[in-house]
N, C-alpha and C positions, 0 to 999 in steps of 0.2 A: 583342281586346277593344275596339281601335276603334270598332266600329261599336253596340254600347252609346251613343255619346253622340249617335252620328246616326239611330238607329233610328226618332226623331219624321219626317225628314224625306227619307227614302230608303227604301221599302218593301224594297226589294231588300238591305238591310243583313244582314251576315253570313252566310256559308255556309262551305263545305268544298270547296275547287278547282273551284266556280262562279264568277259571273262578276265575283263581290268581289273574293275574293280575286286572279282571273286577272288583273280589272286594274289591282290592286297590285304584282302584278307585273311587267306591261308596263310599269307607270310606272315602279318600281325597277328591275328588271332585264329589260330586254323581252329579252334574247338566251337567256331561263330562256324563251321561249311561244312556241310553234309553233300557233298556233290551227289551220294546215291539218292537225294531226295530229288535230284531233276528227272525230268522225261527224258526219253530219251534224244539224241544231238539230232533235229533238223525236224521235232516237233513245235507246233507253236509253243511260243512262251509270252504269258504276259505281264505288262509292266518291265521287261528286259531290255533293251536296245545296246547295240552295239554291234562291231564286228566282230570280234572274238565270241562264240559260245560259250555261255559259263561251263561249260563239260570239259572246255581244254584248257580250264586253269589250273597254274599250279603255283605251290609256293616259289617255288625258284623263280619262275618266272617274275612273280611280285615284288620279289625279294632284289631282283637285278634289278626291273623298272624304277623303283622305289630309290633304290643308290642312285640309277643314274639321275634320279629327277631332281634327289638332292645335290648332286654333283652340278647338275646345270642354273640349279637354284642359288648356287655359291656363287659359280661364274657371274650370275649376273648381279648378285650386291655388289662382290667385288668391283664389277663395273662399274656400278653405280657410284660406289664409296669413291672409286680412282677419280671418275670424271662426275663430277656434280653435275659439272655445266652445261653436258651434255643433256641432262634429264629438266633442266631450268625453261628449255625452247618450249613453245606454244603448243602441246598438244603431246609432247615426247615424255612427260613422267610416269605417263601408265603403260608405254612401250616397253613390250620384252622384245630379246634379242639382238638390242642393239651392238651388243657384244661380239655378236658372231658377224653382222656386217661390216663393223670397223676392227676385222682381222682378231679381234680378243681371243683367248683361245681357255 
């Protein structure tokens, strides 16, 4: 669910053991990724989906995604916590990003 709050700003946000998720896991457990065991980049893959190739993961990359998801996942308790009332309306408690439309930063 991550990548929900980064989706504005990483096209390649979200997939299925592409190259999101692979390099969240390099970041967390790189001894879980053997990238030499994929085919090579622009063979079929199955069970994979996404836009990133898992070939062009990397830990850094995970390792930034990962900060900033938690960074945006503060923002928006924060929000929450600040404005209850806001999350109380009909239909608005399981809304993200309300933070970023009412100027939150």
């Amino acid at each position: 669910m991550d990548y929900l709050f980064l989706e504005d700003r990483f096209p390649e946000a979200g997939d299925h053991a592409a190259g999101w998720e692979t390099s969240h896991l390099m970041a967390l457990l790189p001894a879980t990724v053997d990238l030499s065991a994929l085919p090579a980049k622009g063979e079929p893959l199955t069970g994979i989906m996404g836009r990133m190739p898992p070939q062009d993961a990397t830990a850094d990359f995970g390792r930034r995604t990962l900060e900033e998801s938690a960074e945006a996942i503060l923002r928006e308790v924060d929000h929450r916590m600040e404005h209850p009332q806001l999350y109380r309306q009909h239909g608005w408690s399981l809304r993200e990003g309300l933070w970023k439309e009412r100027g939150g930063a």
